[in-house]
ChimeraX commands (.cxc) that place a marker at each C-alpha (Angstrom):
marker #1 position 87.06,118.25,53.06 radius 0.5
marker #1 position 84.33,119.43,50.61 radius 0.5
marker #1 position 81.79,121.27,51.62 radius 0.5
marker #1 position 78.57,123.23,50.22 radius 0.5
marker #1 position 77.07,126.52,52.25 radius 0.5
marker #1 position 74.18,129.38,52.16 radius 0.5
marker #1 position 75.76,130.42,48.80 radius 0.5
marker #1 position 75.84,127.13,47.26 radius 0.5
marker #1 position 71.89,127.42,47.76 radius 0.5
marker #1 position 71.60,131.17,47.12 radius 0.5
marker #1 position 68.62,131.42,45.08 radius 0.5
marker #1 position 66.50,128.59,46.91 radius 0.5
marker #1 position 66.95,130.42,50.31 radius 0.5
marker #1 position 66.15,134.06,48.74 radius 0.5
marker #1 position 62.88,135.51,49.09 radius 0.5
marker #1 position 62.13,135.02,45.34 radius 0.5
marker #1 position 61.69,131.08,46.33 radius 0.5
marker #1 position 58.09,129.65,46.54 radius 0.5
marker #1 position 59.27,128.41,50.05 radius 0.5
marker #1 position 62.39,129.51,50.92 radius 0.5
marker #1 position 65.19,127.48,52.56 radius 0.5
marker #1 position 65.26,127.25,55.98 radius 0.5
marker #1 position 69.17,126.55,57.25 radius 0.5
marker #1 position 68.03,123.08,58.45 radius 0.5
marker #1 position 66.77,122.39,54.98 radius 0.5
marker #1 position 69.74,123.57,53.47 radius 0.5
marker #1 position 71.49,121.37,55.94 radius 0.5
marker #1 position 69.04,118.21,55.00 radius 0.5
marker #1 position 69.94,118.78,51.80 radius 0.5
marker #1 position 73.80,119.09,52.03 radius 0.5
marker #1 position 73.52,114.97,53.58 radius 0.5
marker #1 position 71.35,114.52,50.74 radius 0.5
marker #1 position 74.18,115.23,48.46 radius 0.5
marker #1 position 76.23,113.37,50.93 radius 0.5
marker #1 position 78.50,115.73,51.75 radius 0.5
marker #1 position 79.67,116.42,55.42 radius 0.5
marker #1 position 80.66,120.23,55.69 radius 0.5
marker #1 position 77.95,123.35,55.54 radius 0.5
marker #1 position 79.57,126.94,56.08 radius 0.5
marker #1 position 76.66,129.01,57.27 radius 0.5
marker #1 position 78.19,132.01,55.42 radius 0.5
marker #1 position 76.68,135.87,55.36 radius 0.5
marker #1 position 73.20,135.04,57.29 radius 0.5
marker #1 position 73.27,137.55,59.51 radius 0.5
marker #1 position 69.84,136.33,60.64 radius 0.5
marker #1 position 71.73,133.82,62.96 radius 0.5
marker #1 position 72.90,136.56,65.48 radius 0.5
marker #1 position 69.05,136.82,66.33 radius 0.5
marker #1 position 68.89,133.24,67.40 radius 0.5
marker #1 position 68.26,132.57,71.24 radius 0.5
marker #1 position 70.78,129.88,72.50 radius 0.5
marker #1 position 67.73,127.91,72.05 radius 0.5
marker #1 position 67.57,127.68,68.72 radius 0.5
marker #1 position 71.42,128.05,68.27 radius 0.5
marker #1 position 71.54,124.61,69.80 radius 0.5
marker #1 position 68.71,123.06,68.02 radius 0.5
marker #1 position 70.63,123.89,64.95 radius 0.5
marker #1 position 73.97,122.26,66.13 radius 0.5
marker #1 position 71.85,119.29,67.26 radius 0.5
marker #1 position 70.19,119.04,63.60 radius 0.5
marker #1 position 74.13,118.92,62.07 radius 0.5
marker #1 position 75.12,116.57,64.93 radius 0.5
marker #1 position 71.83,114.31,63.77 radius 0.5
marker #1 position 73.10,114.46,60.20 radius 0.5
marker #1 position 76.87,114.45,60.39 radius 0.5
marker #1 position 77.80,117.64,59.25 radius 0.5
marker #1 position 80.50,119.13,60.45 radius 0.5
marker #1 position 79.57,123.50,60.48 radius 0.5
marker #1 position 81.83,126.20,59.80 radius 0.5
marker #1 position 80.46,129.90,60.11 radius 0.5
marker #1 position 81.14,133.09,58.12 radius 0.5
marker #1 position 80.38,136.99,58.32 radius 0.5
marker #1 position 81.73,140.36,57.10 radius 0.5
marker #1 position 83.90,142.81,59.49 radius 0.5
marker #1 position 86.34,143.04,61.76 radius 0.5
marker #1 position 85.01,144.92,64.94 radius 0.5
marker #1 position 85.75,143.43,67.95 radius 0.5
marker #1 position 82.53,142.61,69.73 radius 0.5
marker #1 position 81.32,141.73,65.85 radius 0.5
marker #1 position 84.26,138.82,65.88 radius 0.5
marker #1 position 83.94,138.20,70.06 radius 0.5
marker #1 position 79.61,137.38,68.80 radius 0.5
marker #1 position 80.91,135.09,65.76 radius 0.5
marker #1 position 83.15,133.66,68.06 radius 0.5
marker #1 position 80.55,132.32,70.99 radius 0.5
marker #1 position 78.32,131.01,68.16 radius 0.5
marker #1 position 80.85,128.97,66.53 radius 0.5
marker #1 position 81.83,127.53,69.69 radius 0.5
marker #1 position 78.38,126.61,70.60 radius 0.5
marker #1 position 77.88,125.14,66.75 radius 0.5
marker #1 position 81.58,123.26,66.68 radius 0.5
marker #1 position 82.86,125.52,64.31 radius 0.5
marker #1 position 86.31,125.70,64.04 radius 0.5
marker #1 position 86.66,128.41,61.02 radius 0.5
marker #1 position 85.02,131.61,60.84 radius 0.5
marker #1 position 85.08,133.79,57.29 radius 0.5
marker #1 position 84.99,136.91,57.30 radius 0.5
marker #1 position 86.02,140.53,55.43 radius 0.5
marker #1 position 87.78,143.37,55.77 radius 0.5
marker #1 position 85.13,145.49,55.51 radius 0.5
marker #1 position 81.52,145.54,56.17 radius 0.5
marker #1 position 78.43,147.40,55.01 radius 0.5
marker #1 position 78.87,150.21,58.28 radius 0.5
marker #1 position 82.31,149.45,58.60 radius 0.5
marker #1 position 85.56,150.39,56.09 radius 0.5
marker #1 position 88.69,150.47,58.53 radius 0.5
marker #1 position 92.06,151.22,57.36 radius 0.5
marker #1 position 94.30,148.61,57.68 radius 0.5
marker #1 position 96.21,149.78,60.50 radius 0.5
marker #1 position 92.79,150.04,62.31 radius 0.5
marker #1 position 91.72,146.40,60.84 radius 0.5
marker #1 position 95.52,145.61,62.68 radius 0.5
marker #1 position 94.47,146.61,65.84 radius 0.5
marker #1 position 91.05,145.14,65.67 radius 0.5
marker #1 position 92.23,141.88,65.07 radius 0.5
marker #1 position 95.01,141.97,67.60 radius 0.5
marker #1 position 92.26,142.75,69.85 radius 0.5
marker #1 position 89.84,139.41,68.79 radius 0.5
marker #1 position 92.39,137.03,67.96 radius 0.5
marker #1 position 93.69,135.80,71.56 radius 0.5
marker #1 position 90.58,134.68,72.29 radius 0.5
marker #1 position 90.03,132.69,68.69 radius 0.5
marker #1 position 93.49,131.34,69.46 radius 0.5
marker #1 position 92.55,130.20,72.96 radius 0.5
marker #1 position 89.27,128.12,71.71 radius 0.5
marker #1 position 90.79,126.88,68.47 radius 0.5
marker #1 position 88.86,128.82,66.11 radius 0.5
marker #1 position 90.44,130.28,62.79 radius 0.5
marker #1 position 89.35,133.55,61.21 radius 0.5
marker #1 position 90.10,133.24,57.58 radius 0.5
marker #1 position 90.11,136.44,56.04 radius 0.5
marker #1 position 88.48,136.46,52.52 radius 0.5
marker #1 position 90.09,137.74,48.90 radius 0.5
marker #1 position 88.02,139.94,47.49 radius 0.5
marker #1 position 88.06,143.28,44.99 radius 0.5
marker #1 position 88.19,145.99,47.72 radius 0.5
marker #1 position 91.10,144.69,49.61 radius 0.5
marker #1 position 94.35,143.72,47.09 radius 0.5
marker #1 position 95.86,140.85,47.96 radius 0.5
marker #1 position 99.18,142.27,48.54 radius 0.5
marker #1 position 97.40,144.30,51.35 radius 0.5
marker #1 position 95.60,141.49,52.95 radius 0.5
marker #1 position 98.75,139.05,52.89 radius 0.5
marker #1 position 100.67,141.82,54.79 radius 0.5
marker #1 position 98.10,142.15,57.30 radius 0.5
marker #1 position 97.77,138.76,57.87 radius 0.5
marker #1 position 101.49,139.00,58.32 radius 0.5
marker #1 position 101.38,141.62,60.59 radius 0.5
marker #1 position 99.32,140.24,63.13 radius 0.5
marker #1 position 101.13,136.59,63.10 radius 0.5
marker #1 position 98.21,134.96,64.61 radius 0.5
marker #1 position 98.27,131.14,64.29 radius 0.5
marker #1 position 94.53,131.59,64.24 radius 0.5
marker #1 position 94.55,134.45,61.36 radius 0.5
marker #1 position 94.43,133.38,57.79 radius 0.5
marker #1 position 93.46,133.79,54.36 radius 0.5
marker #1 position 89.72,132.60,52.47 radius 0.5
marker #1 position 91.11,131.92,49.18 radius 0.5
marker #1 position 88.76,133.29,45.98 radius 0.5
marker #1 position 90.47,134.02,43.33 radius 0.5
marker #1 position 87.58,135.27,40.94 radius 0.5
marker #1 position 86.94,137.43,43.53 radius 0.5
marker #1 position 90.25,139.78,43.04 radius 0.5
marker #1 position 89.54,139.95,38.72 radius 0.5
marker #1 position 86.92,143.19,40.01 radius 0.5
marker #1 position 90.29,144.36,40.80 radius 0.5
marker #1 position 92.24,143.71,37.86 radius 0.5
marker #1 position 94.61,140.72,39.63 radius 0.5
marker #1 position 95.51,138.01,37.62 radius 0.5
marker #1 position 93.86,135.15,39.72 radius 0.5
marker #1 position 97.46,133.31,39.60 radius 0.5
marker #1 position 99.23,136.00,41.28 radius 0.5
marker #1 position 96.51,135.92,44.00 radius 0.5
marker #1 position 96.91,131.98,44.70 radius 0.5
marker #1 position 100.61,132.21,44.70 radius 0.5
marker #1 position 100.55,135.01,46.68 radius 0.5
marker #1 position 98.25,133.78,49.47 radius 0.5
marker #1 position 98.53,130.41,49.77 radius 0.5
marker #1 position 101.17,130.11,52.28 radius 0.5
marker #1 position 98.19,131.56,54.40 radius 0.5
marker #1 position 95.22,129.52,52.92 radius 0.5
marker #1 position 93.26,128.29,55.81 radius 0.5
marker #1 position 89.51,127.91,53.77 radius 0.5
marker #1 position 88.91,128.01,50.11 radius 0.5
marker #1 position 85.75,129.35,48.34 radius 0.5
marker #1 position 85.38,127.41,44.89 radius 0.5
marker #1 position 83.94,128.75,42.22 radius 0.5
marker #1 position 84.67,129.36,38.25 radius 0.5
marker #1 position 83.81,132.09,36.43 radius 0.5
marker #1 position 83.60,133.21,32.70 radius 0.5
marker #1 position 83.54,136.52,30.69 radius 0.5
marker #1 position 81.08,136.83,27.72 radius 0.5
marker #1 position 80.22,139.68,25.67 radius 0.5
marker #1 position 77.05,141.45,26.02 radius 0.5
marker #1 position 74.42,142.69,24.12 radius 0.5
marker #1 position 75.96,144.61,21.11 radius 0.5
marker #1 position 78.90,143.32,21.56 radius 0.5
marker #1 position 79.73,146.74,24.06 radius 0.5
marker #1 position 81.63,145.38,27.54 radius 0.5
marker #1 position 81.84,142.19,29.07 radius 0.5
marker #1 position 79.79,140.41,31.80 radius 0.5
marker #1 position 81.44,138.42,34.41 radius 0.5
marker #1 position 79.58,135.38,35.47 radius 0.5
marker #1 position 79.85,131.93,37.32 radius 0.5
marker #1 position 80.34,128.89,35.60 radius 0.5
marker #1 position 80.27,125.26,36.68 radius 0.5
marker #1 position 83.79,124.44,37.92 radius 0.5
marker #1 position 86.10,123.51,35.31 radius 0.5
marker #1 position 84.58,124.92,32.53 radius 0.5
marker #1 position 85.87,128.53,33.47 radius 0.5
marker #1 position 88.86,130.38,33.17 radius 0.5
marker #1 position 90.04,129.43,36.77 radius 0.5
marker #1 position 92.88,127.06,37.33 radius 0.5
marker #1 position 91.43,124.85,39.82 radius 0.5
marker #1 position 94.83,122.67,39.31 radius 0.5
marker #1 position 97.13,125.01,39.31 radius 0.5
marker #1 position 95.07,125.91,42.96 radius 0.5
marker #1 position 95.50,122.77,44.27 radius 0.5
marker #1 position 98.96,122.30,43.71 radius 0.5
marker #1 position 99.70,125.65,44.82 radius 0.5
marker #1 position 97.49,125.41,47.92 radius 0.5
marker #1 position 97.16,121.53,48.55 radius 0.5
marker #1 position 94.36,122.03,50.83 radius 0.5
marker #1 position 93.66,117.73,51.49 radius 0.5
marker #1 position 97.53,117.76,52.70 radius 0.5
marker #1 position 96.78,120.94,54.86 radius 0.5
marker #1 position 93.39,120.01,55.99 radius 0.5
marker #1 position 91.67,122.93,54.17 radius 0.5
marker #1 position 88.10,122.84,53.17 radius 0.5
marker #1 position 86.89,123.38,49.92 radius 0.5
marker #1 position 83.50,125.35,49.76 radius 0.5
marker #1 position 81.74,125.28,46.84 radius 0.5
marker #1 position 79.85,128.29,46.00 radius 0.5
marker #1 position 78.17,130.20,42.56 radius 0.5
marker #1 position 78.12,133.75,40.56 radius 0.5
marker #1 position 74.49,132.13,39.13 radius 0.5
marker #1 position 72.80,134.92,37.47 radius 0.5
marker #1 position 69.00,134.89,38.11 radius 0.5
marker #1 position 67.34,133.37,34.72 radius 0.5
marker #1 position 64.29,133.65,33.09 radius 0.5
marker #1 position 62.39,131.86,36.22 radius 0.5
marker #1 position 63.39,131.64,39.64 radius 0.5
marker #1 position 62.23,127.73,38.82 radius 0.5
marker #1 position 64.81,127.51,35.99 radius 0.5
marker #1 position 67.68,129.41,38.54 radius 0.5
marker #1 position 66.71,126.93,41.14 radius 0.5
marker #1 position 66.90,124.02,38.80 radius 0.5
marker #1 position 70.32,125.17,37.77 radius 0.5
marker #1 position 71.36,125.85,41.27 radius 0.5
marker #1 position 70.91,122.01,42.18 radius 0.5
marker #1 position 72.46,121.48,39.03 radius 0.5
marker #1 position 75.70,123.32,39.27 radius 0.5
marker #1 position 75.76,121.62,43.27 radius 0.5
marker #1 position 75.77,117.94,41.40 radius 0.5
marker #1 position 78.37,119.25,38.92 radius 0.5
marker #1 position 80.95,121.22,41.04 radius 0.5
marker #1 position 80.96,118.42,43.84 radius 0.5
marker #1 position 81.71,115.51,40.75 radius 0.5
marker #1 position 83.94,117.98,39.45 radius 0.5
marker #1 position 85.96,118.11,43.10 radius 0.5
marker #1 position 85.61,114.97,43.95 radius 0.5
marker #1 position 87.18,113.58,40.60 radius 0.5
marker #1 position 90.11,115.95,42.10 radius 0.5
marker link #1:1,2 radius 0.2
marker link #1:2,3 radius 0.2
marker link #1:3,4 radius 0.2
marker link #1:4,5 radius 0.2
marker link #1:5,6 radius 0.2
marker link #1:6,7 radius 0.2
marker link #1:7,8 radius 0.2
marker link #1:8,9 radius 0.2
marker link #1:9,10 radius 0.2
marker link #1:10,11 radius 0.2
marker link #1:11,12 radius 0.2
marker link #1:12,13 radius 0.2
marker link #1:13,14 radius 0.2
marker link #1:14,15 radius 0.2
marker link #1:15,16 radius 0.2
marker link #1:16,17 radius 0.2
marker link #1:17,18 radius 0.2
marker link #1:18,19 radius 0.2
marker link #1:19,20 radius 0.2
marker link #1:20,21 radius 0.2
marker link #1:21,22 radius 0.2
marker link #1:22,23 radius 0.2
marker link #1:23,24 radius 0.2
marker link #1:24,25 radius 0.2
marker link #1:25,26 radius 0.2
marker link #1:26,27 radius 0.2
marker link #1:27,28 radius 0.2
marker link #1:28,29 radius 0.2
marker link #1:29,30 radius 0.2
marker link #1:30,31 radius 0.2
marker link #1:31,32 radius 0.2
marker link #1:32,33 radius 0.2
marker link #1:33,34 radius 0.2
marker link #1:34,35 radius 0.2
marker link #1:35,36 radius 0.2
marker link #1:36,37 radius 0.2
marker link #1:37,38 radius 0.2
marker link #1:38,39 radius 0.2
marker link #1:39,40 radius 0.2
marker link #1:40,41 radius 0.2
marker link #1:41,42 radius 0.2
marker link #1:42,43 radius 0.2
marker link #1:43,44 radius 0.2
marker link #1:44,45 radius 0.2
marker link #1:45,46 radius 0.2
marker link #1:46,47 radius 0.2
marker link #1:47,48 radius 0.2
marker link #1:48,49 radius 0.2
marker link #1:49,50 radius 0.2
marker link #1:50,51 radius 0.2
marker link #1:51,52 radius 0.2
marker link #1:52,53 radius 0.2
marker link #1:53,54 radius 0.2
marker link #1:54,55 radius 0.2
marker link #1:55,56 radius 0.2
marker link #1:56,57 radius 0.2
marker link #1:57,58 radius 0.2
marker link #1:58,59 radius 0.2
marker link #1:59,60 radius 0.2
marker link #1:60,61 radius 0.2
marker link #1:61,62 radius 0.2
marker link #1:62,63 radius 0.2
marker link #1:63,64 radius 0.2
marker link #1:64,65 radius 0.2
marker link #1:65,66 radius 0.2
marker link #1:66,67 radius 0.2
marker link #1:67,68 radius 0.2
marker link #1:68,69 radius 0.2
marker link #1:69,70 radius 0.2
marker link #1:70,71 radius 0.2
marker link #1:71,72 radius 0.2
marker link #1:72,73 radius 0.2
marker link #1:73,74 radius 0.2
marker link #1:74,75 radius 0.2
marker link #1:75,76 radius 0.2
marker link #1:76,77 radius 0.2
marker link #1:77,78 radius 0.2
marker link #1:78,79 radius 0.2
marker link #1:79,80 radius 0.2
marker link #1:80,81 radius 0.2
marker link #1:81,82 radius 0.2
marker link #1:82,83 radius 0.2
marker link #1:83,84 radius 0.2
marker link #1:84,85 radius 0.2
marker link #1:85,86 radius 0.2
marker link #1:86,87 radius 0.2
marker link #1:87,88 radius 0.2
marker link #1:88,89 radius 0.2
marker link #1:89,90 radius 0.2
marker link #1:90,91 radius 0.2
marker link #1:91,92 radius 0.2
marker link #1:92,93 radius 0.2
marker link #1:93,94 radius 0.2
marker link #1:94,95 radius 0.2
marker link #1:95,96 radius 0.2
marker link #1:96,97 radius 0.2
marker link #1:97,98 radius 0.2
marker link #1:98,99 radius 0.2
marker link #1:99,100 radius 0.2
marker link #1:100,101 radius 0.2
marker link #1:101,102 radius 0.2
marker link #1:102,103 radius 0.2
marker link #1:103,104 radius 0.2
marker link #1:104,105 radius 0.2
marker link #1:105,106 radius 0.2
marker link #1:106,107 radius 0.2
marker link #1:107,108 radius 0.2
marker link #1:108,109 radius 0.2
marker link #1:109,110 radius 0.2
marker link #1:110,111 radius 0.2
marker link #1:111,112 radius 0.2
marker link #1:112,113 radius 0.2
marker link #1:113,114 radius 0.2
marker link #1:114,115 radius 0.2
marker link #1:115,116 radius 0.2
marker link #1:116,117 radius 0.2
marker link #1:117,118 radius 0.2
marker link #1:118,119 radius 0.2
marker link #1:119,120 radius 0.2
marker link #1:120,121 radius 0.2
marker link #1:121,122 radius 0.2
marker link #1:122,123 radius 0.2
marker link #1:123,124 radius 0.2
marker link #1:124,125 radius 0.2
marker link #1:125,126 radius 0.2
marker link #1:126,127 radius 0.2
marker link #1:127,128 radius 0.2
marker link #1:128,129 radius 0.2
marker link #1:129,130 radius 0.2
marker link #1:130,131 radius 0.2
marker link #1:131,132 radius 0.2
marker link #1:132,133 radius 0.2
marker link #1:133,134 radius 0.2
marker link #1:134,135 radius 0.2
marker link #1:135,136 radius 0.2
marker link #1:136,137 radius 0.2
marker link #1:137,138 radius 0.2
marker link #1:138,139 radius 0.2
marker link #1:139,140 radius 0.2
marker link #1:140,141 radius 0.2
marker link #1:141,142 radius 0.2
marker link #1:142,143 radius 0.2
marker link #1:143,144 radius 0.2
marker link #1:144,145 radius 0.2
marker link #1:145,146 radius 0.2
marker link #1:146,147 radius 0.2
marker link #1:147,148 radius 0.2
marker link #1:148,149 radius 0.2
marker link #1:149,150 radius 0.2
marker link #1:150,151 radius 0.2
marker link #1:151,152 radius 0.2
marker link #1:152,153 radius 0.2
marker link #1:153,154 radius 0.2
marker link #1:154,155 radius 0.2
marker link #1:155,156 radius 0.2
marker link #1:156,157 radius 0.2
marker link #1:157,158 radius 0.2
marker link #1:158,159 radius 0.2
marker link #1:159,160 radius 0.2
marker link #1:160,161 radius 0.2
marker link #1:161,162 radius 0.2
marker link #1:162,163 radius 0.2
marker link #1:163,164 radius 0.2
marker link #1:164,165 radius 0.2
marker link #1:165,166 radius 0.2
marker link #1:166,167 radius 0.2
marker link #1:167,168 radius 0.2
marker link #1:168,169 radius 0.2
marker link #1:169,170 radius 0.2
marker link #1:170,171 radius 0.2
marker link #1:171,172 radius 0.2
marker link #1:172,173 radius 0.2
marker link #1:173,174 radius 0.2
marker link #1:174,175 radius 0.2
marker link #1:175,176 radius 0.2
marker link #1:176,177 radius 0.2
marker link #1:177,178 radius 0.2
marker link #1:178,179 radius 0.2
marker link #1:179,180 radius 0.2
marker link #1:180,181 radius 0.2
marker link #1:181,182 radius 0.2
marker link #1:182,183 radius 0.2
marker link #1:183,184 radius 0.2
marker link #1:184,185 radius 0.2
marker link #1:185,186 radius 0.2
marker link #1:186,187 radius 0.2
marker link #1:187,188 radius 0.2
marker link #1:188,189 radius 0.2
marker link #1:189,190 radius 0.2
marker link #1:190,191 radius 0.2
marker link #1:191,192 radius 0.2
marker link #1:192,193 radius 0.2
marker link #1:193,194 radius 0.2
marker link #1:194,195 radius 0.2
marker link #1:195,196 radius 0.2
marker link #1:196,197 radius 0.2
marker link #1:197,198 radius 0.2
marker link #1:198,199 radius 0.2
marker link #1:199,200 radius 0.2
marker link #1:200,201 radius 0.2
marker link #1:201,202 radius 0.2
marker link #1:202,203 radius 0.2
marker link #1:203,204 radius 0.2
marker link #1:204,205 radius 0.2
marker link #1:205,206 radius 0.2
marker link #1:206,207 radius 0.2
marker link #1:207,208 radius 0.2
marker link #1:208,209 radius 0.2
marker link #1:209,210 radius 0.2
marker link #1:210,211 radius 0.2
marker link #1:211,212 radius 0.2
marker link #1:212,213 radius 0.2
marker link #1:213,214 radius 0.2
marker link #1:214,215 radius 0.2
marker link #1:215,216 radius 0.2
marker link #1:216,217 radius 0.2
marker link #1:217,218 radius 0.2
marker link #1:218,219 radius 0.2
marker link #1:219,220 radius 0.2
marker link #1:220,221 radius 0.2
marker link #1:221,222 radius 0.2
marker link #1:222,223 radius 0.2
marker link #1:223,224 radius 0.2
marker link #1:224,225 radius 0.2
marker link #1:225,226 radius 0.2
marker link #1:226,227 radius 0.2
marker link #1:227,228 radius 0.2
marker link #1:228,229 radius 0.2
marker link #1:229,230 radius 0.2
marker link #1:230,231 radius 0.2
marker link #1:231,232 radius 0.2
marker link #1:232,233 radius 0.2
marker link #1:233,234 radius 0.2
marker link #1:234,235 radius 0.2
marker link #1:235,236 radius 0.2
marker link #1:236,237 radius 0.2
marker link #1:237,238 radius 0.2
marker link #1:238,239 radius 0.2
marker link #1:239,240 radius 0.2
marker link #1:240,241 radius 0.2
marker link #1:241,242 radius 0.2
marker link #1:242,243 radius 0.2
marker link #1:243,244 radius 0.2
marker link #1:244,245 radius 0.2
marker link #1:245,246 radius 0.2
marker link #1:246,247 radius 0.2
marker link #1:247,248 radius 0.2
marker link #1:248,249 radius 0.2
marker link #1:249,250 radius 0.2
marker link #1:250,251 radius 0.2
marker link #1:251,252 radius 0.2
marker link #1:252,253 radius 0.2
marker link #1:253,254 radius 0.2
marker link #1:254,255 radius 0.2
marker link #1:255,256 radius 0.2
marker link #1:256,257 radius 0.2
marker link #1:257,258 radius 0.2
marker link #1:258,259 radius 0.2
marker link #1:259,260 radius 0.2
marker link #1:260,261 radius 0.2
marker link #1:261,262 radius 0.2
marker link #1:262,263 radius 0.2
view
């Protein structure tokens, strides 16, 4: 399934916004677009909701038939136990998350352990934790944890521009991981030479106009086959205006959904 999330409306949820996003906009506007997936992704704001309000936000995806899927950063064990009780009260079924978090760095015996520790009870309510791909954690290292702890709930976020920080070809990362894909994070991305013509600037492009090989990804991965989801996200640079970014934003949403779709 395709699916948008918080990142997909970065810009129009940030506090630069005239009126900011609330998540039932954002979710208003993913059945706009008609799709029928939102990852609430990095809003650490939810863990302040009352049960209340927790609810009232499952019942305004229920109202719009979208199906939720919830993501965070870290892998302490009451962190993943919290992530856990709200994606069983929101009917999520995958829960992102990293290695590492902003108080948090474990070494990956301790991020063993950890997860040992959280996973039985994922496993027992049919959640999956899908581990992200990203520059601080090679993806040699995160395959072998994943191996490790042999969880049937435990996988791998695929995002292969991700890894480039870390000098790995983005190839190496999808053939490497994708016996372990159990989410996808889709988004292209583009170097260009800046000012001077001294270094190079990654950015996010609209899919398929990058130097990813969405393709090659899909063959590798075959996430309709394996009953991945495919959530589209952006590297969109603020521009001149946060009117212009935002105008883009909705933009790039239109463009990267046609582009999957045609997929």
């Amino acid at each position: 399934m395709i699916g948008l999330g918080t990142y997909s409306f970065f810009w129009q949820f940030s506090s630069l916004a005239a009126e900011p996003l609330t998540l039932a906009d954002m979710l208003r506007r993913t059945r706009e677009l008609d799709v029928d997936l939102f990852q609430i992704c990095d809003y650490p704001q939810l863990l302040n909701y009352s049960t209340a309000e927790v609810r009232e936000l499952r019942g305004v995806a229920d109202d719009l038939g979208i199906q939720l899927e919830l993501g965070t950063r870290g892998v302490l064990s009451d962190h993943l136990t919290s992530y856990l009780s709200l994606a069983e009260t929101l009917g999520a079924t995958v829960v992102r998350s990293m290695i590492n978090a902003a108080d948090h760095t474990p070494s990956l015996a301790e991020a063993e352990s950890l997860l040992r520790t959280a996973l039985p009870a994922y496993e027992g309510a049919g959640v999956t934790l899908a581990l992200e791909t990203y520059e601080q954690i090679s993806s040699r290292d995160l395959v072998s944890l994943v191996e490790a702890v042999a969880s049937p709930r435990l996988g791998i976020c695929l995002d292969p521009a991700n890894s480039v920080a870390a000098l790995e070809n983005p190839i190496d990362v999808i053939d490497r991981c994708a016996p372990y894909v159990a989410n996808i994070h889709s988004k292209d991305f583009a170097f260009t030479r800046r000012g001077g013509w001294v270094g190079f600037t990654l950015e996010g492009v609209p899919l398929g106009t990058g130097l990813l090989d969405y393709d090659y990804l899909l063959e590798k991965v075959r996430p309709e086959e394996r009953g991945i989801n495919q959530i589209i996200e952006h590297w969109l640079p603020l521009g001149e205006t946060i009117e212009d970014t935002i105008a883009l934003e909705n933009t790039w949403n239109t463009s990267n959904l046609h582009y999957l779709r045609s997929k």
